[in-house]
GUFI-220726 format. One record per atom (N, C-alpha, C, O): residue number from 1; atom name; x, y, z. Coordinates in steps of 0.02 Angstrom, whole numbers. Layout:
REM GUFI-220726
k; a; c1; c2; c3
NUM; CA; X; Y; Z $
...
END
This chain:
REM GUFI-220726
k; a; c1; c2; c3
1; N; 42; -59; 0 $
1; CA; 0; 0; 0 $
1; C; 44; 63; 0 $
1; O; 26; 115; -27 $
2; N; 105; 56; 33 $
2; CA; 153; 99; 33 $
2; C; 168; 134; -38 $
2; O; 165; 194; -51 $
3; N; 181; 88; -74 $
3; CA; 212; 119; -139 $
3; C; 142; 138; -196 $
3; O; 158; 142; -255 $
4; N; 88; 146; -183 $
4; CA; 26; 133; -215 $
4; C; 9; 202; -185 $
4; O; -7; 243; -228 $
5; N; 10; 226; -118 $
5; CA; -7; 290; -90 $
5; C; 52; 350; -122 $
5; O; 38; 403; -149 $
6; N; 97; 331; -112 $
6; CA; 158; 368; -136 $
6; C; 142; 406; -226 $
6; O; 157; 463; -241 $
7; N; 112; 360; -271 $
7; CA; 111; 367; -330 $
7; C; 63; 452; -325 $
7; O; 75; 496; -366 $
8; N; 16; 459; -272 $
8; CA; -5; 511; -274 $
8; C; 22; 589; -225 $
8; O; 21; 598; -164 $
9; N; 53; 646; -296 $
9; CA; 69; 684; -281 $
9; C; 51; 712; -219 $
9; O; -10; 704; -217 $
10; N; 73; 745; -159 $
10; CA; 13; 775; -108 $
10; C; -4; 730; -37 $
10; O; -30; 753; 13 $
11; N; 21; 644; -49 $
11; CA; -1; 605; -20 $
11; C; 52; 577; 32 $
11; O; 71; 527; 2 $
12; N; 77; 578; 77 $
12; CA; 125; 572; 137 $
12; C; 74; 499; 150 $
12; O; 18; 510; 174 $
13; N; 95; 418; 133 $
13; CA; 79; 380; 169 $
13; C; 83; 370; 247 $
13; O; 54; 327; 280 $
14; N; 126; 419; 269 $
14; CA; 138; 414; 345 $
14; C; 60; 442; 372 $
14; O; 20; 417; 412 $
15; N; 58; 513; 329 $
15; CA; 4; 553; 363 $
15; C; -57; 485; 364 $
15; O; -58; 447; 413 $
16; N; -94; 477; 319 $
16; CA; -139; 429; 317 $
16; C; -152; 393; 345 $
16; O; -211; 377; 355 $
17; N; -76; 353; 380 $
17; CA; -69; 298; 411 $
17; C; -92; 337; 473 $
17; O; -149; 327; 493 $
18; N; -46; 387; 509 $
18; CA; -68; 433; 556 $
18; C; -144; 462; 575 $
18; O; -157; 468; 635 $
19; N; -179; 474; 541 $
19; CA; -221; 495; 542 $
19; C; -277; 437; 551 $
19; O; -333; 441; 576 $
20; N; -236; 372; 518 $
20; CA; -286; 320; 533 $
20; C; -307; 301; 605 $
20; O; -359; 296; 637 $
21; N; -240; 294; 616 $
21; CA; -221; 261; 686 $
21; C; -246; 303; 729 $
21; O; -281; 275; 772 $
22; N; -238; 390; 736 $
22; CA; -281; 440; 792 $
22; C; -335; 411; 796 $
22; O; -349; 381; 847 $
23; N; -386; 414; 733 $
23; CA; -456; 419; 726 $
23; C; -482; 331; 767 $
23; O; -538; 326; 791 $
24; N; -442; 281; 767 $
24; CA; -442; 217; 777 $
24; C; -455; 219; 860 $
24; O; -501; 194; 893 $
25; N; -393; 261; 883 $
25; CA; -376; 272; 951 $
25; C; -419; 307; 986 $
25; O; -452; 284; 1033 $
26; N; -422; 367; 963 $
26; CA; -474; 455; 991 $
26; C; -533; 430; 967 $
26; O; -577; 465; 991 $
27; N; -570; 366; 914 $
27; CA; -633; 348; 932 $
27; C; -685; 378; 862 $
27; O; -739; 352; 847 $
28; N; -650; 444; 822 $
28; CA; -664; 460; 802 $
28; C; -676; 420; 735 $
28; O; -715; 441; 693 $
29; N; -645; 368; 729 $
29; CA; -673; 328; 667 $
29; C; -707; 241; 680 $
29; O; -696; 189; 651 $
30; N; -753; 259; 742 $
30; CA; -794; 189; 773 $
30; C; -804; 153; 713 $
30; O; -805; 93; 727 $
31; N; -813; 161; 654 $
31; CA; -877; 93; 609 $
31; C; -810; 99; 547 $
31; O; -770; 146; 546 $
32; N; -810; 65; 519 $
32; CA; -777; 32; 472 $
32; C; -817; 64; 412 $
32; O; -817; 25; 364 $
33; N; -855; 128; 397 $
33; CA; -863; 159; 333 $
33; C; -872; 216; 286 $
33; O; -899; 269; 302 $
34; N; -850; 202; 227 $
34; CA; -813; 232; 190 $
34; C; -841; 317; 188 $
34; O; -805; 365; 177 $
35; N; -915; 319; 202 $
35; CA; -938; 387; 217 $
35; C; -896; 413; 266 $
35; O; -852; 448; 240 $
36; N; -894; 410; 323 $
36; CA; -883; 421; 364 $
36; C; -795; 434; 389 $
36; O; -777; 479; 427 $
37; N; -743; 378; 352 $
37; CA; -690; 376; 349 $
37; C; -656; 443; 306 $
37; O; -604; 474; 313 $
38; N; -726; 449; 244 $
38; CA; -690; 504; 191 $
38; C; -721; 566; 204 $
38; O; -718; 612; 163 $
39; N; -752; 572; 265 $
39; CA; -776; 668; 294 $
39; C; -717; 673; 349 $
39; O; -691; 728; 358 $
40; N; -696; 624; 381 $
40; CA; -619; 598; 423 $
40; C; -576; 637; 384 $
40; O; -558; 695; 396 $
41; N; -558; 590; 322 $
41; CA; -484; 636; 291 $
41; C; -524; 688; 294 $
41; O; -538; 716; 347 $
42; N; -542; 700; 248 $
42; CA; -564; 777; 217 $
42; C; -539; 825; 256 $
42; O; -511; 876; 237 $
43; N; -552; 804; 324 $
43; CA; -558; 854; 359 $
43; C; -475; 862; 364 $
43; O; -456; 920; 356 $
44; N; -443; 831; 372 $
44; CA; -359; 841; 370 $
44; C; -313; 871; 304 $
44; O; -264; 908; 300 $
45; N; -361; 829; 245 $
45; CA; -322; 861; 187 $
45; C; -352; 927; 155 $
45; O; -410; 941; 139 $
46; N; -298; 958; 150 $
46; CA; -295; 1043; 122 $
46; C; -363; 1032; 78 $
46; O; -417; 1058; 90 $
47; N; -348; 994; 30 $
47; CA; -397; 995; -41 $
47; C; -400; 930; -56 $
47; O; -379; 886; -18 $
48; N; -431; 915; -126 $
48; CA; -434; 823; -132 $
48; C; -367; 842; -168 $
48; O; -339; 892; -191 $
49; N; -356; 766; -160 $
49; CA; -278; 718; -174 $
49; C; -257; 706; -233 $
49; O; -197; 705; -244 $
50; N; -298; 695; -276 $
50; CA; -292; 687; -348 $
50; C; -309; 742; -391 $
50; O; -320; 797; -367 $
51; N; -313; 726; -478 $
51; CA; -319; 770; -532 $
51; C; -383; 747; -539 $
51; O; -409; 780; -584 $
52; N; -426; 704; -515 $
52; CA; -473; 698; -555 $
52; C; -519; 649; -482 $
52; O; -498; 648; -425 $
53; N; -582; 615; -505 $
53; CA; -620; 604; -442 $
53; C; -628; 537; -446 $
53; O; -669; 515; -405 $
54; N; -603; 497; -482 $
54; CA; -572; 420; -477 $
54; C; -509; 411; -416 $
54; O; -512; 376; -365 $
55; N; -454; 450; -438 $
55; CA; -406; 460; -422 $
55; C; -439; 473; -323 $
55; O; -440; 436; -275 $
56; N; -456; 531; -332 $
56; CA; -487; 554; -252 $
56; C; -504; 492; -211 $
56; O; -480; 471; -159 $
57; N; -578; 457; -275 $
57; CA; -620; 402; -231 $
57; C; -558; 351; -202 $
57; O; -556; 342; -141 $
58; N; -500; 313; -249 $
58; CA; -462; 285; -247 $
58; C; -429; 293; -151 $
58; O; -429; 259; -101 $
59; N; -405; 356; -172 $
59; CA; -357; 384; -88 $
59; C; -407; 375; -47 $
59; O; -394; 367; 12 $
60; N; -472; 374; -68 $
60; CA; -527; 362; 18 $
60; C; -561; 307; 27 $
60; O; -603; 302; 72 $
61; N; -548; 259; -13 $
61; CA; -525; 172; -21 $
61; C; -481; 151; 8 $
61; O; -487; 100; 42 $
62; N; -419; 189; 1 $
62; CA; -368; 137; 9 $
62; C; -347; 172; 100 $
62; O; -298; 158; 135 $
63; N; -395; 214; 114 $
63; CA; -395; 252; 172 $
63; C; -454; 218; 222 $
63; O; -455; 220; 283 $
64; N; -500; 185; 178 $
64; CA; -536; 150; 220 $
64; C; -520; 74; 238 $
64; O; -539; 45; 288 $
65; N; -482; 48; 186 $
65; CA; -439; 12; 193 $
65; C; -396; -8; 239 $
65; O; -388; -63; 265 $
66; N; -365; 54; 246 $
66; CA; -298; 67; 281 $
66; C; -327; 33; 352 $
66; O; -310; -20; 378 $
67; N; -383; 90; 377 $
67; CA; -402; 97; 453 $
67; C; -427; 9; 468 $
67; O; -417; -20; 522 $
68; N; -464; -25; 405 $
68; CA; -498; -98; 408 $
68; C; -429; -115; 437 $
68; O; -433; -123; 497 $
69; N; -377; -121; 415 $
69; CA; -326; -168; 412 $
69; C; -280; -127; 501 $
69; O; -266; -159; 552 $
70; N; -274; -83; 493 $
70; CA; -243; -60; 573 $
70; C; -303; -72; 631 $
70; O; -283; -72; 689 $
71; N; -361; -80; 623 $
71; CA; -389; -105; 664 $
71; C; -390; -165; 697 $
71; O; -390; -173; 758 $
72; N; -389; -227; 635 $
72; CA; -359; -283; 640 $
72; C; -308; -294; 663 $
72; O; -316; -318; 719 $
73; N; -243; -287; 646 $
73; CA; -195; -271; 687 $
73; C; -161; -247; 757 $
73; O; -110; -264; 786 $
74; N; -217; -191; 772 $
74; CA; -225; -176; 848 $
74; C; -253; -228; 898 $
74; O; -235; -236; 956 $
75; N; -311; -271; 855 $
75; CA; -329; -333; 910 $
75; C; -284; -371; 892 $
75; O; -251; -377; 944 $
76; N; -261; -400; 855 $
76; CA; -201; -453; 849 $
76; C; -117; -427; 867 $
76; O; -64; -455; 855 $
77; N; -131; -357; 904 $
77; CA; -70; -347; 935 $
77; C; -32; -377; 902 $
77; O; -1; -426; 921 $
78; N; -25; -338; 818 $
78; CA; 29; -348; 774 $
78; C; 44; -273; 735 $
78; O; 68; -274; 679 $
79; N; 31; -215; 765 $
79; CA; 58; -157; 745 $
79; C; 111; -136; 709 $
79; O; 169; -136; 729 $
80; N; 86; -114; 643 $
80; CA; 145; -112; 617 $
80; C; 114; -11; 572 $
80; O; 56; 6; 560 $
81; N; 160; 21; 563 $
81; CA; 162; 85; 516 $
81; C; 170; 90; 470 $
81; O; 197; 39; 449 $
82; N; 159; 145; 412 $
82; CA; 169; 131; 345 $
82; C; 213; 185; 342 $
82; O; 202; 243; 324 $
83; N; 262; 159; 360 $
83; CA; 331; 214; 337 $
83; C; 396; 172; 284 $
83; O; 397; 113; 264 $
84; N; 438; 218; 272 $
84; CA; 479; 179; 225 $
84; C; 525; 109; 266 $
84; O; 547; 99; 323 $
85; N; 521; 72; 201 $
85; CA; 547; 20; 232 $
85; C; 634; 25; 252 $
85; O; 659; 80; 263 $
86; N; 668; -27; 256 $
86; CA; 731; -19; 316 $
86; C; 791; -4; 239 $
86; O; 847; 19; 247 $
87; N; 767; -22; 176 $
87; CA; 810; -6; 119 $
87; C; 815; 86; 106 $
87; O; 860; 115; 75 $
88; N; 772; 109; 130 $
88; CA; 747; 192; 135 $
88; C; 836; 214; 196 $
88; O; 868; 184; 239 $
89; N; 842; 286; 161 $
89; CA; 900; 289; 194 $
89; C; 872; 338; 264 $
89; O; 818; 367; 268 $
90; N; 911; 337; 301 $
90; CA; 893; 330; 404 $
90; C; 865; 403; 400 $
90; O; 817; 416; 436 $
91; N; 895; 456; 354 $
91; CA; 881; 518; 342 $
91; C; 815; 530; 330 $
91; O; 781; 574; 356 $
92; N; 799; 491; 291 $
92; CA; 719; 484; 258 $
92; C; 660; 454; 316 $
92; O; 606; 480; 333 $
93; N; 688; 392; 340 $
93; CA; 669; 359; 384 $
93; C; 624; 397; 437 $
93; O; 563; 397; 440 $
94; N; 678; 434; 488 $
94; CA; 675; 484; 532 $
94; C; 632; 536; 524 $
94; O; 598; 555; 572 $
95; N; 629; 568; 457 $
95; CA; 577; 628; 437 $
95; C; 496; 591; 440 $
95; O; 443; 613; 461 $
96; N; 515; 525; 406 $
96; CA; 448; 498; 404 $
96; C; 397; 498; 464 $
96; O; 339; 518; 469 $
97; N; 449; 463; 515 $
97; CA; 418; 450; 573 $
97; C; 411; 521; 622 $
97; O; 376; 519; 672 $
98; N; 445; 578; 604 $
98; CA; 433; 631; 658 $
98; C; 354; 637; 593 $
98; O; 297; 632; 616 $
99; N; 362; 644; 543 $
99; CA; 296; 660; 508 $
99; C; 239; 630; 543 $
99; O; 191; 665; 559 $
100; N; 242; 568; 556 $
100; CA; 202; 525; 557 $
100; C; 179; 565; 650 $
100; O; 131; 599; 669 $
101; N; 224; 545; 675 $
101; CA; 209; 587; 744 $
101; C; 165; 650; 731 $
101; O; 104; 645; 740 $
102; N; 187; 699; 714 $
102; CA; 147; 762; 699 $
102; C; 73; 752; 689 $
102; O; 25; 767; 725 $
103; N; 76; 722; 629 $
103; CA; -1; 687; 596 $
103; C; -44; 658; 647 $
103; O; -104; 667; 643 $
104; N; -12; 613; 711 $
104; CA; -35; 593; 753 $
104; C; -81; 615; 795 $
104; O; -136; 593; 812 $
105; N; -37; 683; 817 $
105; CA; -40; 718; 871 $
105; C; -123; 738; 845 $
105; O; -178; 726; 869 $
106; N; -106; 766; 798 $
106; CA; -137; 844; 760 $
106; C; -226; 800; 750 $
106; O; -279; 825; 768 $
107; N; -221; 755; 729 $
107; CA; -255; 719; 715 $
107; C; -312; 685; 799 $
107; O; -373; 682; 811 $
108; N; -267; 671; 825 $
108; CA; -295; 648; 892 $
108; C; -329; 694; 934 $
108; O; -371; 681; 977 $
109; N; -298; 771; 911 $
109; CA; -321; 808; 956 $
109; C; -405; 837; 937 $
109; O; -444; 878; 961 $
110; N; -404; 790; 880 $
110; CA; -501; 812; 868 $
110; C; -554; 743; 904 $
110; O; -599; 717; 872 $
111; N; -539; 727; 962 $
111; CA; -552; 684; 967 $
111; C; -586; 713; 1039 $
111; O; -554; 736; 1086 $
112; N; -668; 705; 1033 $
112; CA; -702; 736; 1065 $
112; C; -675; 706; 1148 $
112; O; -667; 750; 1191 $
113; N; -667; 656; 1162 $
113; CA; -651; 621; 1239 $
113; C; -587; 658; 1250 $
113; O; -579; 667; 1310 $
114; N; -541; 682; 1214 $
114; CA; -490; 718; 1264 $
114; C; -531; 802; 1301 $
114; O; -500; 851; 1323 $
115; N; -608; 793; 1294 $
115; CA; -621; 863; 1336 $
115; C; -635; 842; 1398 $
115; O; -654; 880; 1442 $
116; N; -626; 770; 1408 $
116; CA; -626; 734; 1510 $
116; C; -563; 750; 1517 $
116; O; -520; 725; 1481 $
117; N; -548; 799; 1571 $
117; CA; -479; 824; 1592 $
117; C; -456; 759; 1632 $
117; O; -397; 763; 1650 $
118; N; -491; 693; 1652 $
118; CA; -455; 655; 1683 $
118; C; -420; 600; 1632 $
118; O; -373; 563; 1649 $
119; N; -452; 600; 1564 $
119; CA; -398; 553; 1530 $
119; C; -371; 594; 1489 $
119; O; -344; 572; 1439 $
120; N; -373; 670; 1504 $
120; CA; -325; 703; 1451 $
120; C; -271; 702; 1498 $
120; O; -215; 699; 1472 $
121; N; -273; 703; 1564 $
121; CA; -201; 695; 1605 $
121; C; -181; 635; 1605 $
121; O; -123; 615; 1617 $
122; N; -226; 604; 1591 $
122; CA; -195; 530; 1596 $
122; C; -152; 509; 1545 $
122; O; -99; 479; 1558 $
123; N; -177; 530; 1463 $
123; CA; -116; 522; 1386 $
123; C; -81; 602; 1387 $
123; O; -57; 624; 1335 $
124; N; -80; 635; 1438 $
124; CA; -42; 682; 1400 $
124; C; 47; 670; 1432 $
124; O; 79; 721; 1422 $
125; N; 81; 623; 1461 $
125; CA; 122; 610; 1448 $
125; C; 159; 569; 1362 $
125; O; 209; 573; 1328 $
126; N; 102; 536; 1362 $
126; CA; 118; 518; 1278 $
126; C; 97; 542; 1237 $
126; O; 107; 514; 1183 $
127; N; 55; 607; 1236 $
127; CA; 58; 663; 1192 $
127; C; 104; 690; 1175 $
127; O; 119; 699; 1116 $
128; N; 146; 716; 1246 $
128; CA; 190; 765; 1246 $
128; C; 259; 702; 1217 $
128; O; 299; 730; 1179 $
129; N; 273; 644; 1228 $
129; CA; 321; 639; 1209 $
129; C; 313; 631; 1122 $
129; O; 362; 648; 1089 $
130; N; 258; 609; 1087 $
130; CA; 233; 592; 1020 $
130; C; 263; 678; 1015 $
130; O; 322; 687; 1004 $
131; N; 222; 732; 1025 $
131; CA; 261; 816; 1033 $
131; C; 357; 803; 1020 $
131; O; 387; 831; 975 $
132; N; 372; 779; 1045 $
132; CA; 448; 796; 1045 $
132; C; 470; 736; 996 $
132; O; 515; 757; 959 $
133; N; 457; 678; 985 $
133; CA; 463; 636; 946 $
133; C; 465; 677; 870 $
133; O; 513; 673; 831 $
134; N; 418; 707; 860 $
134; CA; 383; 759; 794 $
134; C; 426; 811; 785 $
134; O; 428; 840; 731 $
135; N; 477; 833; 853 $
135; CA; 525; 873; 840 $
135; C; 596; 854; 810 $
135; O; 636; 900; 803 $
136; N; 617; 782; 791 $
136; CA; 670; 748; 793 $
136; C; 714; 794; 724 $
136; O; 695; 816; 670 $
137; N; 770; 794; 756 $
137; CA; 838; 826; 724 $
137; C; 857; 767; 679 $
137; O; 898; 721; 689 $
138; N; 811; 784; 619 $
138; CA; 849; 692; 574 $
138; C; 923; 737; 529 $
138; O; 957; 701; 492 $
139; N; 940; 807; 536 $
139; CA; 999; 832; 497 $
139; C; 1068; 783; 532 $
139; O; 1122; 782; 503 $
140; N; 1059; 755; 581 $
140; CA; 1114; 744; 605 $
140; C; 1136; 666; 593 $
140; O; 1191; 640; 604 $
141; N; 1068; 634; 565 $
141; CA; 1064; 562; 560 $
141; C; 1132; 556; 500 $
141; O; 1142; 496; 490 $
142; N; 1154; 575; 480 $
142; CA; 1206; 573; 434 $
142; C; 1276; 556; 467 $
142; O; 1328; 535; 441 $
143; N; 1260; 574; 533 $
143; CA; 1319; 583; 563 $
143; C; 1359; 499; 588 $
143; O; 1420; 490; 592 $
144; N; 1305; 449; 602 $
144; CA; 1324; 384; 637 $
144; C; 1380; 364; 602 $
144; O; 1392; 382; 544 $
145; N; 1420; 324; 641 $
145; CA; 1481; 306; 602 $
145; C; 1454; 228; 592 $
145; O; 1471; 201; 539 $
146; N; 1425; 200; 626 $
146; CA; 1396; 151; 625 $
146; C; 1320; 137; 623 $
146; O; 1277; 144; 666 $
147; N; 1317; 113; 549 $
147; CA; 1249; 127; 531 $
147; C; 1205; 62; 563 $
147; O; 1143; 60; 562 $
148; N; 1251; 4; 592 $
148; CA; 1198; -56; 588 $
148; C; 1164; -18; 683 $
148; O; 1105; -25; 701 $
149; N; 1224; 22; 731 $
149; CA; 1195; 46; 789 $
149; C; 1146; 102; 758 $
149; O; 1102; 119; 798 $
150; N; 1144; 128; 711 $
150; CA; 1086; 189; 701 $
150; C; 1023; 157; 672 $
150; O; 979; 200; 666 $
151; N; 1001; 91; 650 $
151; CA; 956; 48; 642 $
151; C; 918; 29; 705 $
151; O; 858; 29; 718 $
152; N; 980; 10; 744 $
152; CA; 949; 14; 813 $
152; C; 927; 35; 860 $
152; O; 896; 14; 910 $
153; N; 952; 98; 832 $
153; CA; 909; 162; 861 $
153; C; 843; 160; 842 $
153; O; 805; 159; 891 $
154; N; 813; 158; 783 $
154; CA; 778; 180; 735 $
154; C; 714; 134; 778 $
154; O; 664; 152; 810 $
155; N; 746; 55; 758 $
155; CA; 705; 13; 787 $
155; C; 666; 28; 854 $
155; O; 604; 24; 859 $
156; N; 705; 42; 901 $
156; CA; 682; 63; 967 $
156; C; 633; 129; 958 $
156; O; 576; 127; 981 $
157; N; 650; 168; 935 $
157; CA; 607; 209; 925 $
157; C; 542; 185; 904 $
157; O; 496; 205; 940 $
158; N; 525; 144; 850 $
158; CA; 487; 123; 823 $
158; C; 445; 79; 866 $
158; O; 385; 76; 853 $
159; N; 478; 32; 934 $
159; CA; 456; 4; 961 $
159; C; 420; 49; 1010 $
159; O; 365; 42; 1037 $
160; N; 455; 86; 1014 $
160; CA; 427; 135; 1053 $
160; C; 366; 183; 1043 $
160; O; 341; 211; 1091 $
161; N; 345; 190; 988 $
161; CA; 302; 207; 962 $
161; C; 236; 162; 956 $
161; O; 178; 177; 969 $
162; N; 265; 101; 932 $
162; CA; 195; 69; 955 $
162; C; 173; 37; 1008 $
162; O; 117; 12; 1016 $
163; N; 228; 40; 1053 $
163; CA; 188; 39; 1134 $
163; C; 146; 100; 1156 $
163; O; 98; 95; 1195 $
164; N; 171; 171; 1125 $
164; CA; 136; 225; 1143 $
164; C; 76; 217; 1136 $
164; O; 35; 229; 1180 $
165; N; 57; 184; 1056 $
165; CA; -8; 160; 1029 $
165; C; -59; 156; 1053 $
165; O; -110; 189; 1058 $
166; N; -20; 66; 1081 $
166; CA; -53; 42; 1136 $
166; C; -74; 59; 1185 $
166; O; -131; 43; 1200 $
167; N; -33; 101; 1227 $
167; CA; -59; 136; 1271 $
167; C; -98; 181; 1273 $
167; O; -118; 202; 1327 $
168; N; -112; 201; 1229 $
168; CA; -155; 258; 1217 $
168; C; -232; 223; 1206 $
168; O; -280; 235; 1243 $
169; N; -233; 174; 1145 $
169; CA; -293; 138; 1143 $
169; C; -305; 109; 1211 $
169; O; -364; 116; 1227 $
170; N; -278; 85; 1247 $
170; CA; -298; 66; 1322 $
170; C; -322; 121; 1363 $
170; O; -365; 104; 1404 $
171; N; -303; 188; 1361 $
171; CA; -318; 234; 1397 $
171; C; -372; 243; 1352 $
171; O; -422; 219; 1380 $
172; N; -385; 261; 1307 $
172; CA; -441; 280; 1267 $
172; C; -507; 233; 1287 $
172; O; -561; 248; 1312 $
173; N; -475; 153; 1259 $
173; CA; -544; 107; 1272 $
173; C; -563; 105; 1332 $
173; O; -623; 100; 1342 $
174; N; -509; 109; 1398 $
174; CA; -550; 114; 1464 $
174; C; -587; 179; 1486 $
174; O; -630; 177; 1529 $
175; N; -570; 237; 1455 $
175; CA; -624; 278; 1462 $
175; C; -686; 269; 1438 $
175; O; -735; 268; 1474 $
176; N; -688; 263; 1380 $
176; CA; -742; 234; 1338 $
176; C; -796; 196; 1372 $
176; O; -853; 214; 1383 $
177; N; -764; 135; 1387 $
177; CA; -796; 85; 1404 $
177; C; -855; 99; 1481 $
177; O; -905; 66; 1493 $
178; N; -827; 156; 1520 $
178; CA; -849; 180; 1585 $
178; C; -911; 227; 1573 $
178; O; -939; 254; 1620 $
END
């Protein structure tokens, strides 16, 4: 799906992915459809995505898609992101994922349940770090002398990110659920 989102000018697969995953988490995308998924983007993207309204319908397919398939994944506690893969150089990598953070944030924060100040204190430690994550200095990623330890960086980060996930859908679904 990675390289299929990419083909469209305008289209940051991270954001998408991001935006999936908020709306998954913050609640804001409960039902699995495509109405509903594509007044979601809309609301994030500047303008539509394509030259033409095949092209559009396409990005809010493969967006409803997206969320079918990260949903699944969240119960099978098999989380995975749509960022570049590990052949992508660490430079690229890094931008992706502070992108992807940003998108997160920005995205989550329309999410009517963070106006209970008791589970907005409760995720806003992993707000604020997703916040500084989104700030990452990737100019310097050039610098490792050893690229297989700057993978391993990368990784951890990454792991780290989808425990945030998790945690967040846990804070989210136990509010919910009350």
């Amino acid at each position: 799906m990675f390289e299929f989102l990419q083909a469209y000018k305008g289209v940051e697969p991270a954001n998408l992915d991001a935006f999936a995953w908020a709306g998954i988490v913050g609640g804001n995308l409960v039902k699995d459809n495509q109405q509903t998924n594509t007044e979601y983007l809309t609301h994030f993207l500047d303008k539509d995505v394509g030259d033409n309204p095949d092209e559009n319908e396409k990005i809010h397919k493969a967006f409803t898609d997206l969320v079918t398939h990260n949903k699944a994944s969240l119960k099978e506690d098999n989380i995975e992101f749509l960022l570049p893969n590990d052949d992508t150089a660490l430079k690229e990598r890094l931008r992706t994922l502070a992108l992807w953070c940003e998108s997160f944030v920005s995205a989550l924060g329309t999410s009517s349940y963070l106006k209970d100040k008791t589970l907005a204190s409760k995720v806003n430690s992993h707000i604020h770090d997703l916040i500084e994550m989104s700030k990452m200095d990737t100019s310097s990623s050039d610098d490792y002398d050893n690229p297989e330890a700057a993978n391993i960086d990368y990784m951890e980060i990454y792991e780290f990110l989808r425990a945030t996930v998790i945690s967040l859908d846990l804070e989210f679904s136990h509010f919910t659920s009350h």
